[in-house]
C-alpha positions in Angstrom: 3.6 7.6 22.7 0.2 6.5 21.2 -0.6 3.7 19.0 -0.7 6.0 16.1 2.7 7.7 16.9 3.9 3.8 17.0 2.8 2.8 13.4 5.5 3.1 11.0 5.1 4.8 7.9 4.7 3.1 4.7 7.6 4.2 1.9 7.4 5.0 -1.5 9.4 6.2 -4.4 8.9 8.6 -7.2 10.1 7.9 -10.4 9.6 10.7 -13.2 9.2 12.5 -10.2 9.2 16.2 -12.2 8.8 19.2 -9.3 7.0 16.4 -6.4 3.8 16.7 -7.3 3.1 12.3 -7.4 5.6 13.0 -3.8 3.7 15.7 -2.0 0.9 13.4 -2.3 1.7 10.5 -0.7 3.7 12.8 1.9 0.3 14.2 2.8 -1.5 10.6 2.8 1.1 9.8 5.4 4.0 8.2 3.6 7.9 8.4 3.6 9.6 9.4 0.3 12.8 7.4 0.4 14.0 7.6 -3.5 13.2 9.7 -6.5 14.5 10.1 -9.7 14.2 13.0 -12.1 17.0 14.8 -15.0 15.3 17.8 -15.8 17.8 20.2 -13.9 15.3 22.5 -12.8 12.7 20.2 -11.3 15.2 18.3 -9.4 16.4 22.1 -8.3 12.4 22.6 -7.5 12.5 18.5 -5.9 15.4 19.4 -3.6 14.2 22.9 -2.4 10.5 21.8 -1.5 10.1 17.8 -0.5 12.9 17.6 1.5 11.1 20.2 4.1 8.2 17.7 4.7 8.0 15.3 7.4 9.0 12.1 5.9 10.5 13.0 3.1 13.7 14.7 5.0 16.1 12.0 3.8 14.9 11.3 0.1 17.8 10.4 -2.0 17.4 11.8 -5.5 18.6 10.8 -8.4 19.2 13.3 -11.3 20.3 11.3 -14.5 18.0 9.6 -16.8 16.3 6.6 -15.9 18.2 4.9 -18.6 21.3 5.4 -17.1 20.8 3.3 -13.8 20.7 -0.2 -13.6 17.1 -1.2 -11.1 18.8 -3.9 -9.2 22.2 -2.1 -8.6 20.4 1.0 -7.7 17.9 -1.0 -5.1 21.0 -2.9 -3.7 23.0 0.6 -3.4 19.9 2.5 -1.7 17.4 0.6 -0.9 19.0 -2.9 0.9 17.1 -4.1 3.5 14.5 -2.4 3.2 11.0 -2.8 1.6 8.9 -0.6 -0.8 5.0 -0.3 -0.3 4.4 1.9 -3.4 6.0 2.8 -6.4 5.0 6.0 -7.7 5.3 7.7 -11.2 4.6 9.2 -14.6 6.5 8.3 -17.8 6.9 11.6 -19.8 4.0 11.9 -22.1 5.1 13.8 -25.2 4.8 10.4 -27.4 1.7 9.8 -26.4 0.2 13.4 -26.6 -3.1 14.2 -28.4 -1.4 17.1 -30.0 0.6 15.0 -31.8 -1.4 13.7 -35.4 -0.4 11.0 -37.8 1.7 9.0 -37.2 3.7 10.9 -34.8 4.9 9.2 -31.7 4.9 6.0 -32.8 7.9 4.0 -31.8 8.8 7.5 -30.2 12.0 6.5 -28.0 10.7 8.1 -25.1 7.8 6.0 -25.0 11.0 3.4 -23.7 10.4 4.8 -21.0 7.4 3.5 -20.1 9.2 -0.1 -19.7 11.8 1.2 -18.3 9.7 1.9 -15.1 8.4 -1.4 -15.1 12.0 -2.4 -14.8 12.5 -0.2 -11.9 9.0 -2.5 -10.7 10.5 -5.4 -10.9 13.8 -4.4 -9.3 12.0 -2.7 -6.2 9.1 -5.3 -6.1 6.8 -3.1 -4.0 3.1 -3.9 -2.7 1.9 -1.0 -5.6 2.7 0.5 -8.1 0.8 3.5 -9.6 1.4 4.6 -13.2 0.0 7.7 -14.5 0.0 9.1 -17.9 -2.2 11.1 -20.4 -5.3 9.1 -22.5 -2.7 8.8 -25.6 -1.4 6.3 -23.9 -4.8 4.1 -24.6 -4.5 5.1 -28.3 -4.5 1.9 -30.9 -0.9 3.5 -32.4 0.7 2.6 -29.1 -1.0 -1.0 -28.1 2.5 -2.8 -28.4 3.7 -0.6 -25.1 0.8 -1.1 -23.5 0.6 -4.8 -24.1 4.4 -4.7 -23.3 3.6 -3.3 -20.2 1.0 -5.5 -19.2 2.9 -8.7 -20.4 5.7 -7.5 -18.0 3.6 -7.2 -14.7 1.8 -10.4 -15.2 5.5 -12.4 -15.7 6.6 -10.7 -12.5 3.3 -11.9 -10.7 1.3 -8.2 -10.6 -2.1 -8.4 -10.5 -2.2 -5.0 -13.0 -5.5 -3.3 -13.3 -7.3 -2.2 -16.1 -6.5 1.8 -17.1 -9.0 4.5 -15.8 -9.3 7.6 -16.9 -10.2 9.8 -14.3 -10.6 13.6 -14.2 -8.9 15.7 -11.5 -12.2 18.3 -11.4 -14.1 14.7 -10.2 -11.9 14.8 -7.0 -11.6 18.0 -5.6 -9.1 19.6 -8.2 -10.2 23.0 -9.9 -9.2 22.1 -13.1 -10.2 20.1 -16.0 -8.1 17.3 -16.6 -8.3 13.7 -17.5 -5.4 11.3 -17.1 -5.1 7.6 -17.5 -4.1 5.9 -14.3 -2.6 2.4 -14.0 -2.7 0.0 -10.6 -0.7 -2.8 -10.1 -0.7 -4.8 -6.4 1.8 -7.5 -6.2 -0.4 -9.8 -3.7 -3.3 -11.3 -5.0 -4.7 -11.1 -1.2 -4.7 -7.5 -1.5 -6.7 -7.7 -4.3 -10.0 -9.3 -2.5 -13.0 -6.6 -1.9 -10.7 -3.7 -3.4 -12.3 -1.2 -5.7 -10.2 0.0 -8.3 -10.8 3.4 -8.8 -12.4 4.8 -5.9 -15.5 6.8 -6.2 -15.5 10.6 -6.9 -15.7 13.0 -4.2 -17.7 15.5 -6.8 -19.6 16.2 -9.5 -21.5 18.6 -11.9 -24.5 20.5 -10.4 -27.0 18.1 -11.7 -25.5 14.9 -10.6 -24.5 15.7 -7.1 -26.0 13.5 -4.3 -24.9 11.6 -1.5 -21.8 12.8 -0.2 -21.0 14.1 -3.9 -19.9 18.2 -4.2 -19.9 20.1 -6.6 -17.1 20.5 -8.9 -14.7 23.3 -7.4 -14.5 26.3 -9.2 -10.8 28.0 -9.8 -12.2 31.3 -7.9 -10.3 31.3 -5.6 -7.1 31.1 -7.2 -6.8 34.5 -9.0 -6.4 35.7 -4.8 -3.3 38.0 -4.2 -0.2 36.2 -3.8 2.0 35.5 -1.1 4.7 38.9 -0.7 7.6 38.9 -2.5 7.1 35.2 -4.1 9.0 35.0 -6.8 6.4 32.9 -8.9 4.0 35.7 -8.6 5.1 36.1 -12.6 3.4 36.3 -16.3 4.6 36.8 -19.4 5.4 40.0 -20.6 3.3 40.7 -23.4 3.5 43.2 -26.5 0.7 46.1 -27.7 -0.8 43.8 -29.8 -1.4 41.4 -27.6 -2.3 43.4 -24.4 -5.0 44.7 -27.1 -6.4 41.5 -28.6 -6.4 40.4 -24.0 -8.7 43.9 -23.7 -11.1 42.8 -26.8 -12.1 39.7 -24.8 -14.6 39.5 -22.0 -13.7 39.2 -18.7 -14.3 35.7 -17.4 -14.1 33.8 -20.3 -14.2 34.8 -24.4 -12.0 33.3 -26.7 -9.5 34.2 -29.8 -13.0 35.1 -31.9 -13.5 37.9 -29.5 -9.9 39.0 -29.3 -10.0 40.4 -32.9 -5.9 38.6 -33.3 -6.0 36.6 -36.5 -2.9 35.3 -38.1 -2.0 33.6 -41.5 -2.4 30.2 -39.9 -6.0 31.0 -38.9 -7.2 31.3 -42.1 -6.3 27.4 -43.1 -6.7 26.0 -39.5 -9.4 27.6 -37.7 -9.0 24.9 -34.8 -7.8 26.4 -31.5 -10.4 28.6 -30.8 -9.6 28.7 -27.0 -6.1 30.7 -27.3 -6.2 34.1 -26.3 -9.2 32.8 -24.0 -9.8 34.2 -20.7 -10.1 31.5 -18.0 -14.0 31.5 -16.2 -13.5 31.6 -12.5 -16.9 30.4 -11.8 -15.9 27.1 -13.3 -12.9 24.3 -13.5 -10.1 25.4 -15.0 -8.8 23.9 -18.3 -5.7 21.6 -18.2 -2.5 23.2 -17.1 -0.1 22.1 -19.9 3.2 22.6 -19.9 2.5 25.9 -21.7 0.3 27.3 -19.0 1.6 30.7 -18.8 1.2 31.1 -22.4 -1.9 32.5 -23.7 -1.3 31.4 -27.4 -1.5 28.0 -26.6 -4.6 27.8 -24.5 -7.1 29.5 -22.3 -4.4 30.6 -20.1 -5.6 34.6 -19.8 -6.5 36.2 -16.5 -10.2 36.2 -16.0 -10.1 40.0 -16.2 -6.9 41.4 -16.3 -4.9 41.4 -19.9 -2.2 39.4 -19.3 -1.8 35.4 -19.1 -2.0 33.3 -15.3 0.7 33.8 -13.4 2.7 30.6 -12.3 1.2 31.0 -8.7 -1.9 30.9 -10.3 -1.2 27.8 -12.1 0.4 26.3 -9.5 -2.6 26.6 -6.8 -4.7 25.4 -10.0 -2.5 22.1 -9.6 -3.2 22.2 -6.1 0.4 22.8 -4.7 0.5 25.4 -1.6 2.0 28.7 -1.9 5.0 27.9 -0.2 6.0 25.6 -3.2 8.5 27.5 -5.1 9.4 26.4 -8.6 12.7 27.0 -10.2 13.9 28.2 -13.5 12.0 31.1 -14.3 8.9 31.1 -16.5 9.3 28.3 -19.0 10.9 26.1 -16.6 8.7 26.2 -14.1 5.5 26.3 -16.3 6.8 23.1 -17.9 6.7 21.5 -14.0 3.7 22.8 -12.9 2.3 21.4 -16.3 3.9 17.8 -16.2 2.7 17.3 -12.3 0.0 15.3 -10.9 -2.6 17.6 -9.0 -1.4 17.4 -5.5 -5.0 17.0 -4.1 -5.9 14.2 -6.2 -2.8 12.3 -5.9 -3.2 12.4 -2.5 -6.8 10.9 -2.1 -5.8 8.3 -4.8 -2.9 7.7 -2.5 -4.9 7.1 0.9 -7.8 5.0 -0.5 -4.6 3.0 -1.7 -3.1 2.7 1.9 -6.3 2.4 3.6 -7.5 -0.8 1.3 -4.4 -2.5 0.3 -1.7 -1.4 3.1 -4.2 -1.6 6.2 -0.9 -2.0 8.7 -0.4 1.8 7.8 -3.8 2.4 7.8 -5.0 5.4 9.7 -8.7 5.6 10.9 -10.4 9.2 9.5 -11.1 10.5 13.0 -7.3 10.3 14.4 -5.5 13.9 14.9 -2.8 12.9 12.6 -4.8 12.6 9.3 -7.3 15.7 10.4 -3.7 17.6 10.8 -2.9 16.8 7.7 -6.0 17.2 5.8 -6.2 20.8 7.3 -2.1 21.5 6.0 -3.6 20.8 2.7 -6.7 23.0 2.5 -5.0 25.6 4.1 -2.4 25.4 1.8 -4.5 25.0 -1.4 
């Protein structure tokens, strides 16, 4: 057995862990999953079905009742005794703290609770990291209080907490378009010296690439045939009138001007002019929501034929490999694929995290085992 083979893997959990997008990550960086906890029915369903097949994630417990029904300590002295957490992962469901919503909406939403409520968890588990990630709402004045909240609670339980960054997935590797607000705590101010907080981006748009920088990846690639007889090679079925307005617009982009569909509501709100959109493969995608598959709420049409993405398509837009079935049908398992964090760029987030602040589990670039695993991915993607 090598030195490699001899280093022990670093563990994690995954709270809000939704279908294992935040879990697949740190699988592929090299970690153990040994607790998540998730109570939408179908994700867990999704959870159980996929992460368990990966190395290191075989004996997950998961945990499928809201977090507000577990007590932190109780649940840490019931699973986790004895042992010790290097990162805690996870992402606080969003909905209060969406753009969509105007006015005064989500304030004092309950479910932004929630967001203290993994802190608790923090606290409780006391790991090396944690990693927070939510949407930029988060950052909006409306919501300081959590925020401060949150940031009053790590620096009582000793957590260096870093600023929030808003990074976009297309800036790591990710075909898609998608900024989200990532926050870093490290529990040992050692850790801290000569770490950068984010890391650097692994790409760019045509006109700033240098250095090692690429070029943003375009979602070509993911309108290729599906795997045979996978069962989320679906779309919606849509009527006449829509299958028309789809066959108005121009392949590889267009949007609802071109479709010809107008409805009452345009005439007082002419906002939303991406629905009935097709998506331009040459380019990032736009940001899987949880209504992905639904070309009246985005620029979710097939770049030439008249229908919306399928949720293959929106999955390998999210990064997750074909042999990552959702459950739950369309809605369902649109509203997982939506809610995840892009496997790809969790995972490099992941690894700069274990190279620079867990350098025990550090592995170097050149070693078989994280070229193995590199290659899983991109063959997967």
């Amino acid at each position: 057995m090598n030195n490699i083979q001899q280093i022990k893997k670093p563990v994690a959990i995954d709270l809000f862990a939704g279908a294992g997008g935040f879990s697949l990550a740190a699988v592929n960086a090299g970690f153990s999953i040994a607790l998540a906890l998730e109570n939408d029915p179908y994700a867990v369903k999704t959870y159980k079905r996929n992460i368990v097949s990966y190395e290191g994630a075989e004996n997950v417990t998961v945990l499928d009742e809201s977090i507000l029904n577990y007590t932190p300590e109780k649940v840490h002295e019931d699973y986790f005794a004895g042992r010790s957490c290097d990162l805690l992962l996870g992402g606080p469901p969003c909905q209060g703290f969406s753009t969509h919503r105007i006015l005064g909406a989500g304030v004092d939403d309950p479910r932004n609770e929630l967001v203290l409520a993994y802190f608790r968890f923090v606290k409780a588990f006391r790991p090396r990291v944690f990693l927070m990630e939510n949407v930029p709402g988060i950052l909006w004045e409306r919501h300081k209080g959590h925020l401060d909240a949150f940031y009053s609670e790590g620096a009582k339980a000793g957590y260096t907490v870093y600023e929030p960054v808003v990074l976009d997935a297309r800036d790591f590797g990710v075909p898609q378009r998608r900024k989200r607000v990532f926050i870093l705590g490290v529990r040992d101010e050692a850790d801290t010296h000569d770490f950068v907080w984010p890391p650097k981006p692994t790409h760019a748009s045509q006109d700033k690439v240098k250095g090692d920088l690429q070029v943003w990846a375009a979602c070509e690639s993911v309108f290729r045939p599906a795997p045979e007889n996978d069962e989320n090679d679906i779309h919606m079925n849509h009527g006449p009138e829509l299958v028309k307005a789809f066959s108005n617009t121009p392949p590889n982009g267009g949007s609802r001007k071109d479709s010809g569909r107008t409805l009452p509501c345009h005439a007082k709100h002419d906002g939303h002019k991406d629905v009935y959109g097709r998506i331009d493969p040459a380019l990032p995608a736009p940001t899987m929501t949880t209504a992905c598959i639904n070309p009246s709420k985005g620029r979710f049409v097939h770049p030439t034929s008249h229908h919306g993405i399928t949720l293959r398509q929106a999955a390998r837009i999210q990064t997750f490999p074909d042999n990552f079935i959702f459950a739950g049908g369309l809605t369902a398992a649109g509203r997982q694929i939506g809610n995840a964090v892009p496997v790809k760029m969790g995972t490099y987030l992941i690894r700069h995290i274990k190279q620079y602040l867990l350098k025990e589990h550090a592995i170097h670039p050149n070693d078989d085992t994280f070229a193995d695993s590199d290659k899983r991915e991109t063959e997967n993607i």
